[in-house]
C-alpha positions as CSV (number, residue, x, y, z in Angstrom):
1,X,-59.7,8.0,-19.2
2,X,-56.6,10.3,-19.2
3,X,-56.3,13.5,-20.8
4,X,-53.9,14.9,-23.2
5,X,-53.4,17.2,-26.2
6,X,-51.4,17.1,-29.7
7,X,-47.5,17.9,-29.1
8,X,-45.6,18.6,-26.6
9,X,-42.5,16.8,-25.2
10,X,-41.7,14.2,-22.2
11,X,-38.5,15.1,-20.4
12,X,-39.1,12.0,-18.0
13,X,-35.1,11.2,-17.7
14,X,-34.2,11.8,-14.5
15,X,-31.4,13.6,-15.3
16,X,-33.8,16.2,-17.2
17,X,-36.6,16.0,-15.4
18,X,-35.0,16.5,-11.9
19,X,-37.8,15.9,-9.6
20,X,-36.6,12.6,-7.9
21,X,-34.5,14.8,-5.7
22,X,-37.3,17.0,-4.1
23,X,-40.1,14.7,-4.7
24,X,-42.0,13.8,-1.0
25,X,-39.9,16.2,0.9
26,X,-42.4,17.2,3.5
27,X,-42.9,21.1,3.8
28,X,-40.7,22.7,5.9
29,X,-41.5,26.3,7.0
30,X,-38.2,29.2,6.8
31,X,-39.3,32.2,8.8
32,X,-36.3,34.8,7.6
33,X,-34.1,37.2,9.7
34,X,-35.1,39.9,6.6
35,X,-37.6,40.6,3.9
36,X,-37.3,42.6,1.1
37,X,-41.0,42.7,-0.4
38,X,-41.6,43.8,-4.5
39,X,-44.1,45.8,-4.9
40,X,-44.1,44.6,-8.5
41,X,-45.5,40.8,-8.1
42,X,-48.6,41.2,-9.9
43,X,-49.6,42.2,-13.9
44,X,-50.7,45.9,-13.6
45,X,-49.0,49.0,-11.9
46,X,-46.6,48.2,-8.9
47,X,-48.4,49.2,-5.4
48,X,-47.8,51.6,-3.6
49,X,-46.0,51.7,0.0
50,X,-48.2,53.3,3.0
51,X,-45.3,53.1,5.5
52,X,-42.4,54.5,6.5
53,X,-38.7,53.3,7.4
54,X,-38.8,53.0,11.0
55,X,-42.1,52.2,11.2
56,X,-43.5,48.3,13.1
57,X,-45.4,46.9,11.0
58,X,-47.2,43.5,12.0
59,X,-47.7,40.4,9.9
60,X,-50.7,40.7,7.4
61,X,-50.4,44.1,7.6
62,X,-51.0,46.6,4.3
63,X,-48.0,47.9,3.9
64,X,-48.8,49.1,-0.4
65,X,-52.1,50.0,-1.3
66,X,-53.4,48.9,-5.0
67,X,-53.0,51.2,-8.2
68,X,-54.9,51.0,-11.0
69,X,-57.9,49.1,-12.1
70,X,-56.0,45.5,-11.6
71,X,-54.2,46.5,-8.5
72,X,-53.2,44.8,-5.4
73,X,-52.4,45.2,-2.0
74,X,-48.8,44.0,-0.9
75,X,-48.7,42.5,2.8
76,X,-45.7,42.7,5.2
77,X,-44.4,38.8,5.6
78,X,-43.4,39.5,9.0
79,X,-43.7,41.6,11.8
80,X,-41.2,43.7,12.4
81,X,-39.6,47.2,11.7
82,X,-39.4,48.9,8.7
83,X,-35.4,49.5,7.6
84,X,-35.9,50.6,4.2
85,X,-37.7,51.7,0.6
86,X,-35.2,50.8,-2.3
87,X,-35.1,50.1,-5.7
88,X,-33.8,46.9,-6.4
89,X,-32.6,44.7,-9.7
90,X,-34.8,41.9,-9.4
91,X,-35.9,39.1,-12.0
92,X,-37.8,41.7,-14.2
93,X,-36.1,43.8,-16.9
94,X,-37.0,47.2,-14.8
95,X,-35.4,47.1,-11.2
96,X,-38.2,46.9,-8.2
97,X,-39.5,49.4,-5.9
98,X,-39.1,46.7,-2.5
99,X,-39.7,47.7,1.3
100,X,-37.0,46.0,3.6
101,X,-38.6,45.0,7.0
102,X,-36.2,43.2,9.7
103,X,-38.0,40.0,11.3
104,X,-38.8,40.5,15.2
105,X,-39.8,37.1,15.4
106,X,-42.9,37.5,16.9
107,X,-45.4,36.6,14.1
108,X,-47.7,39.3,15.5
109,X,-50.6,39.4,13.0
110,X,-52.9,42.4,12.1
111,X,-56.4,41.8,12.9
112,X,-57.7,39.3,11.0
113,X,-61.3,39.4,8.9
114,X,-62.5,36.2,8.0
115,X,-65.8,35.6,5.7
116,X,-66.6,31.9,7.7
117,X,-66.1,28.8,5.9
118,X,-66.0,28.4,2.5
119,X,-69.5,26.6,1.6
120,X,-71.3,29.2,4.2
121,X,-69.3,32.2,3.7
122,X,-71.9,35.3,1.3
123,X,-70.6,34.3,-2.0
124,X,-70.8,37.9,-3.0
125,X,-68.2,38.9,-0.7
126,X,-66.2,36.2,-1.6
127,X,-64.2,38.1,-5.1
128,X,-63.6,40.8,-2.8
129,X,-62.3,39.2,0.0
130,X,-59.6,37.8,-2.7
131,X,-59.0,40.8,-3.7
132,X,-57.8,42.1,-0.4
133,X,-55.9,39.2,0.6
134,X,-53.6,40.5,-2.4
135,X,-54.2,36.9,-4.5
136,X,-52.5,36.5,-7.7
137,X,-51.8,33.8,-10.1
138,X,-49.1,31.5,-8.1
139,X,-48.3,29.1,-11.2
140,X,-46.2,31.8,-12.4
141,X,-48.6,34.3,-14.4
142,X,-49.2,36.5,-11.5
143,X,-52.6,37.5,-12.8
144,X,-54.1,38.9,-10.0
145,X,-57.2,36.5,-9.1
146,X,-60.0,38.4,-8.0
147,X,-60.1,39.8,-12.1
148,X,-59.9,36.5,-13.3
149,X,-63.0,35.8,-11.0
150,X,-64.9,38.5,-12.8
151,X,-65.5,37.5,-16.1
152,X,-66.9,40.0,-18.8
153,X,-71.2,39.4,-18.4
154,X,-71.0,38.2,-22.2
155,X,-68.0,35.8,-21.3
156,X,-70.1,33.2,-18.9
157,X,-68.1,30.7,-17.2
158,X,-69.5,27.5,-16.5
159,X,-66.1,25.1,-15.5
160,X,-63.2,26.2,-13.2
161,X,-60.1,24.0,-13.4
162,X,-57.4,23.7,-11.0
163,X,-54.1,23.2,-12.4
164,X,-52.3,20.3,-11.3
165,X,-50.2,19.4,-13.5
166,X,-47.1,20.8,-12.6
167,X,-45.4,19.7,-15.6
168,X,-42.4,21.8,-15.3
169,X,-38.9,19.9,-14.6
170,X,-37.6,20.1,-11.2
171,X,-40.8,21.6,-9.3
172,X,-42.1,19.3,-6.8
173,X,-44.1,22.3,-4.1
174,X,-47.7,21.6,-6.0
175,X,-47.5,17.8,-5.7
176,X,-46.2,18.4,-2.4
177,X,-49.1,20.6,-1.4
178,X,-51.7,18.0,-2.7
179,X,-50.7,15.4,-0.2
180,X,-50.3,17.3,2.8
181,X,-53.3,20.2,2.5
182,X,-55.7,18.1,-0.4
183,X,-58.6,19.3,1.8
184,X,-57.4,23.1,1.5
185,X,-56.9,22.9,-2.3
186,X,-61.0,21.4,-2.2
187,X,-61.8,24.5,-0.2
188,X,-60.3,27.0,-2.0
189,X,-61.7,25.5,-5.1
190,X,-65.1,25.6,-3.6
191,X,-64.5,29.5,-2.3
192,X,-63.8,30.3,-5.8
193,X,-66.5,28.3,-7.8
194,X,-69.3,29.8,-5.0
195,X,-67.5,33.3,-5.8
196,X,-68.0,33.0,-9.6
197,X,-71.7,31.4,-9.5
198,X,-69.9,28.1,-11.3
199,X,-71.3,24.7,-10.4
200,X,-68.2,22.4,-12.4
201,X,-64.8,22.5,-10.7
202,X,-62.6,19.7,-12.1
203,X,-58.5,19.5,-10.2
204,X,-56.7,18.2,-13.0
205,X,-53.5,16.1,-11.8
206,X,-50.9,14.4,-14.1
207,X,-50.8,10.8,-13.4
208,X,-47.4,10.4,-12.3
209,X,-48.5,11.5,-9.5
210,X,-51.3,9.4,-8.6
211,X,-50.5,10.2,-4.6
212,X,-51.7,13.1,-5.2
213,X,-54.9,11.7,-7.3
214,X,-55.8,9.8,-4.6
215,X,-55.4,12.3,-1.7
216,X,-57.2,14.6,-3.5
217,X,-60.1,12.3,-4.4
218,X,-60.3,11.6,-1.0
219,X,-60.7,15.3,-0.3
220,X,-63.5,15.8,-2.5
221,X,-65.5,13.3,-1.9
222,X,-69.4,14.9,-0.7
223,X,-67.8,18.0,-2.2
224,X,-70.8,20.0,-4.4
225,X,-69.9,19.5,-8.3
226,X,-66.1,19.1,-7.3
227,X,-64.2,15.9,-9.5
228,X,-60.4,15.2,-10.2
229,X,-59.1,14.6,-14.4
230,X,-56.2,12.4,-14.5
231,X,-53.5,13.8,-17.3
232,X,-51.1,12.1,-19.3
233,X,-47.8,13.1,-18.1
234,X,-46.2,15.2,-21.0
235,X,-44.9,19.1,-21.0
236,X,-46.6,20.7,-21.2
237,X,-49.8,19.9,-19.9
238,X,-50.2,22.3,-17.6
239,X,-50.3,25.1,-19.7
240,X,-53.4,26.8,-20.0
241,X,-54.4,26.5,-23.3
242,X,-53.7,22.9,-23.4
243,X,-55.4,21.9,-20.1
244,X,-58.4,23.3,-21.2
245,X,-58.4,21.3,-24.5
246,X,-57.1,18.1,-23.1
247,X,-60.1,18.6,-20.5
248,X,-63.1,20.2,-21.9
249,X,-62.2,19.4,-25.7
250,X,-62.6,23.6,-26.7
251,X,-60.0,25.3,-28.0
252,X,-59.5,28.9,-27.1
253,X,-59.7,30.9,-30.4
254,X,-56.3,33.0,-31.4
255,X,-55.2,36.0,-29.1
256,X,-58.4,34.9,-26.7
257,X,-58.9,33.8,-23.4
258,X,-60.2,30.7,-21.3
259,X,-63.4,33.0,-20.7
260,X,-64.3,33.1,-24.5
261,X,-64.9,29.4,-24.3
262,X,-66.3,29.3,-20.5
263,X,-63.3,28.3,-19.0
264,X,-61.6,29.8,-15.6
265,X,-57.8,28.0,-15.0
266,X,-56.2,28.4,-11.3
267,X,-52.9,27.1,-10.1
268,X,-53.5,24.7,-6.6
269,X,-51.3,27.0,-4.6
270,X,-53.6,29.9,-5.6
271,X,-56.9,28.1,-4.8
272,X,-54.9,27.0,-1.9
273,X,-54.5,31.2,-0.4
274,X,-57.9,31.8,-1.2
275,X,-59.5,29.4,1.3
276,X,-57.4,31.1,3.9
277,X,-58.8,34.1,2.8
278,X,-62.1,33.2,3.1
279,X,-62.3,30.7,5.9
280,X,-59.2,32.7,8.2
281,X,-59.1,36.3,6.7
282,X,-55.1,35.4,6.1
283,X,-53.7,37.3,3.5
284,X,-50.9,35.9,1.0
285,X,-47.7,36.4,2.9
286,X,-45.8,33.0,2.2
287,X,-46.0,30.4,-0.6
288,X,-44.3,27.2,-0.6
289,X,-41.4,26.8,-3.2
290,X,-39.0,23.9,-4.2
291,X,-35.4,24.5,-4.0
292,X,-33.4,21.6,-5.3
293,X,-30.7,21.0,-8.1
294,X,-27.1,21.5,-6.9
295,X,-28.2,21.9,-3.3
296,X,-27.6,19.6,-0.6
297,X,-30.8,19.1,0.9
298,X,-33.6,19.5,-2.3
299,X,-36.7,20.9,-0.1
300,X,-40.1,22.2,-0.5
301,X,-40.1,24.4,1.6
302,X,-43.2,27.0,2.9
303,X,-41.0,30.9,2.3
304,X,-41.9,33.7,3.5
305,X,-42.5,36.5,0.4
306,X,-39.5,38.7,0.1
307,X,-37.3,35.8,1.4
308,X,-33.7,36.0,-0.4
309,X,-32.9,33.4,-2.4
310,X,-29.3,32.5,-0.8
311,X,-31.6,32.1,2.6
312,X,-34.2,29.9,0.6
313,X,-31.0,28.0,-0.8
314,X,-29.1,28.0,3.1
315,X,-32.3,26.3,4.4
316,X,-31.8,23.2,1.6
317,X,-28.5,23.1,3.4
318,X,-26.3,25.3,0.7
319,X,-25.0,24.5,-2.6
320,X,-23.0,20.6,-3.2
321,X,-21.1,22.6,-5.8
322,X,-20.1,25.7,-7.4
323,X,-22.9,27.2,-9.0
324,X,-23.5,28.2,-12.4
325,X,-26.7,29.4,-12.7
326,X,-29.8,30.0,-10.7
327,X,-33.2,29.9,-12.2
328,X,-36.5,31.1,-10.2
329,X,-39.1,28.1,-11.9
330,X,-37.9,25.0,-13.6
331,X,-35.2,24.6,-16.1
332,X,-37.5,24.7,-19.1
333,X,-39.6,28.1,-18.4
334,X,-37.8,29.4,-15.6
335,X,-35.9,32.9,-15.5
336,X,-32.1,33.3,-14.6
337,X,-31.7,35.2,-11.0
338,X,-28.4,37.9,-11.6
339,X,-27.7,37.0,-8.0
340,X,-29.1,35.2,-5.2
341,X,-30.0,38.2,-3.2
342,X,-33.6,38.8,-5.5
343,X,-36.6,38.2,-3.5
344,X,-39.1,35.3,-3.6
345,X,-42.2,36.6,-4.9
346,X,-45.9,35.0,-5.2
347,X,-45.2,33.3,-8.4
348,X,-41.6,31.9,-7.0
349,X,-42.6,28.0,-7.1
350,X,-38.9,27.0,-7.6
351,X,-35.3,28.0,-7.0
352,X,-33.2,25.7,-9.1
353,X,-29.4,25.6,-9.1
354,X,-26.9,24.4,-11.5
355,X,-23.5,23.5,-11.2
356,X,-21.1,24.7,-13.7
357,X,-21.2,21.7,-15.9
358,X,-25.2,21.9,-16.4
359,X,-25.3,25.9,-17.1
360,X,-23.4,25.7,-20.0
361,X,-25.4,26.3,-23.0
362,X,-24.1,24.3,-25.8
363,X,-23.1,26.0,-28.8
364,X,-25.8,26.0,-32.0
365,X,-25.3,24.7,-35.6
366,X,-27.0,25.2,-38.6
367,X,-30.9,24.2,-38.7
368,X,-30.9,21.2,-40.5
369,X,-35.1,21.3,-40.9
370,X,-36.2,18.0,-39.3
371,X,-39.1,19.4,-38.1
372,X,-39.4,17.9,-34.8
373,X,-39.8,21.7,-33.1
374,X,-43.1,21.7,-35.2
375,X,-44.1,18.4,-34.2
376,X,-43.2,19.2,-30.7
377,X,-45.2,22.4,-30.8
378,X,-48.2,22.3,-28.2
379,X,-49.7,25.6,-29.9
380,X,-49.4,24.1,-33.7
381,X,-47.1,26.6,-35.0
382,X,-43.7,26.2,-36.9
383,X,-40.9,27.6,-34.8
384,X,-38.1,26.4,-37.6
385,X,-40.1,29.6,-39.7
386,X,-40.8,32.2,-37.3
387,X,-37.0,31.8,-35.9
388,X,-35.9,32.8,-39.8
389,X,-38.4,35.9,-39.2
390,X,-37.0,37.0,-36.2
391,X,-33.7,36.7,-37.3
392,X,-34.3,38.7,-40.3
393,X,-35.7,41.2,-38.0
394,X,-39.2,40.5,-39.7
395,X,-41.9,41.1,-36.6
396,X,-44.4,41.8,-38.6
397,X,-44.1,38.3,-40.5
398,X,-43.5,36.8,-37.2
399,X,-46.7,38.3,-36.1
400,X,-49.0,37.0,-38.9
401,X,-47.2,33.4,-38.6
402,X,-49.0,33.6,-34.9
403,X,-45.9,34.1,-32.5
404,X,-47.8,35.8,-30.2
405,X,-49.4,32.4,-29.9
406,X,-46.6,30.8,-28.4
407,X,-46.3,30.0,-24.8
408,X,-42.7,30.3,-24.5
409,X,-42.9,26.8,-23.1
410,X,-39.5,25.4,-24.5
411,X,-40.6,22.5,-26.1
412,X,-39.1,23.5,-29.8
413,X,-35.6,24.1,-28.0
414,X,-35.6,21.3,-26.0
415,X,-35.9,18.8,-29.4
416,X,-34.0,20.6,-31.7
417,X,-30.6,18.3,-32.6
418,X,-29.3,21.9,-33.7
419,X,-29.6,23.8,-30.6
420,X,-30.8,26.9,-31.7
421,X,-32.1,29.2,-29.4
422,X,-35.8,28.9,-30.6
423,X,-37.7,30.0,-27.2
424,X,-35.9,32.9,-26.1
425,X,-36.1,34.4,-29.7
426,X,-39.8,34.2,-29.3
427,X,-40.2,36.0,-25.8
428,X,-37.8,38.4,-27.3
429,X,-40.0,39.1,-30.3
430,X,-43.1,38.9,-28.6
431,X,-41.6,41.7,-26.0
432,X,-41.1,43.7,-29.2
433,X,-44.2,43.4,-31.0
434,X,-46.3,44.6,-27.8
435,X,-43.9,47.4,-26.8
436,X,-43.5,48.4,-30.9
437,X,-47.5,47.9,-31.4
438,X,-46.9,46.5,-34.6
């Protein structure tokens, strides 16, 4: 049986999809000459540095402590000296509080604190030991993961899902990371099921990539509770929402969360850090990443946090043309880099370049109402509508018609013959209506 949900699109052309390119690249690792670390990578308050420039730092070493009640602590990447605190423009709206640290090439870790291995480590320990490994969400959402380990005591979970999917055009890093480590995704899931009290952990995998389905099968066999779903590939599955329904047949109710239905969703990359955590105290310091699109070698390659992204793009041996854009993510969620100096973060799981021909965005016409955005519509709302309300500068109609619902996926602008610019209206209003309160 294969799993799906109502909607969504299938961008399976090659030329849309763009995964042939990077797809069973081996990992490569790109230790960098420089770091410039965010301090921002997480939901919640930015940490705060505890060094100083001109001060060695070794790798795995606190260099910002947490602030706030969802805090985390930030990591230096490499060992190495301290050259710099700066603000910096980065992919976020605000500009980012980074610490610069120049590479000595010695990989000298901090000492290390691991719990044991992941079926014998105190499971009690285990949330906490997340936490200071500086975990968050690595399938972009940065949530960090030790809070999404502690539901509320009235919000039981009873199934933990991996996510899989990787749905999203041009990313190839997760599928990548399911054939070479499938036995460290297992562990990790185990670590984090053991950490929550949960006995059902289901991996759930898109089946064009049944490499992966059978690596990972493979991995889990003997393993306590631990089975692999098999999705129908189609965008986009791996959002959260969706995965749960396709799998577990509940739907999270309106402005809720996987928890309300008993339901805990984890990228593979994530679940991937915390069995380091647990079983070699490692914090999260590095995360692999594709970089393909008008590159000349397409990699997935293993980077470093706070590697640049012209060094991420250098080690795919440089662009084959001149580029137009550069997105961090896939083409259909990602976010447009203003230069190629930001700084991979935890939730970086693609650098994608386009020539100049493939930036341009073509110019929109007049809606003509098909309504193949609604159909298209994984979250069942009617994007032709809530784009008239935004344009009227209605966010309190676009409220009520659910926009808050959407998941900025992409799906309406993909399909629409018209080209209208249906998602990024809906991040924009969505922006508005939480900063506004309305």
């Amino acid at each position: 049986m294969k799993f799906s949900f109502k909607g969504g699109i299938h961008p399976l052309k090659e030329m849309h999809e763009g995964k042939g390119a990077s797809r069973h690249q081996p990992i490569r690792d790109l230790v960098p000459e420089t770091v410039s670390i965010p301090m921002d990578m997480h939901i919640g308050a930015p940490s705060a540095p505890c060094v100083q420039k001109g001060d060695r730092v070794l790798l795995g070493q606190v260099i910002a402590t947490p602030v706030g009640g969802i805090g985390i602590p930030v990591h230096a990447s490499v060992s190495g000296e301290v050259t710099g605190i700066e603000v910096r423009q980065l992919l976020n709206k605000q500009p980012s509080t980074c610490i610069n640290i120049t590479n000595d090439k010695l990989d000298e870790w901090a000492p290390l604190h691991p719990l044991g291995g992941v079926e014998t480590a105190p499971a009690d320990r285990i949330i906490q030991q997340v936490k200071d490994a500086g975990i968050c969400g690595m399938g972009g959402a940065c949530f960090p993961t030790h809070i999404k380990m502690s539901p509320p005591a009235d919000k039981p979970v009873d199934t933990v899902i991996l996510n899989g999917a990787e749905c999203e055009t041009f990313l190839t890093a997760d599928h990548q990371l399911l054939l070479e480590q499938p036995g460290l995704v297992v562990d990790g899931l185990r670590a984090i099921m053991r950490g929550m009290g949960v006995t059902r952990g289901i991996i759930a995998i898109e089946d064009n990539k049944m490499d992966a389905v059978k690596a990972v099968r493979e991995a889990a066999q003997g393993r306590e509770g631990v089975s692999v779903a098999v999705l129908r590939t189609k965008y986009p599955q791996g959002g959260e929402k969706q995965l749960i329904e396709a799998i577990t047949k509940r739907q999270v109710p309106s402005g809720g969360l996987p928890c309300d239905v008993g339901v805990a969703v984890f990228n593979v990359g994530t679940a991937a850090a915390v069995a380091e955590a647990v079983s070699l105290g490692k914090p999260l310091i590095s995360r692999v990443t594709t970089v393909t699109g008008a590159v000349n070698k397409p990699s997935n390659l293993r980077l470093r946090i706070g590697t640049s992204f012209q060094a991420a793009i250098d080690e795919a041996g440089g662009t084959s043309e001149e580029p137009g854009k550069v997105f961090a993510g896939g083409s259909m969620t990602g976010i447009a880099a203003p230069n190629t100096g930001v700084s991979v973060t935890k939730a970086n799981n693609g650098v994608v370049v386009l020539g100049q021909k493939d930036a341009v965005t073509p110019e929109p016409t007049p809606c003509i109402r098909c309504g193949r955005c609604v159909s298209a519509c994984p979250a069942k709302l009617n994007p032709q509508r809530l784009k008239e309300l935004c344009d009227m500068g209605n966010l309190a109609g676009a409220k009520k018609e659910h926009v808050m619902e959407c998941i900025i996926c992409a799906s309406c602008s993909y399909v629409c013959p018209a080209k209208l610019e249906l998602s990024p209206t809906f991040k924009e209003a969505k922006e508005k209506i939480t900063a506004r309160r309305i």
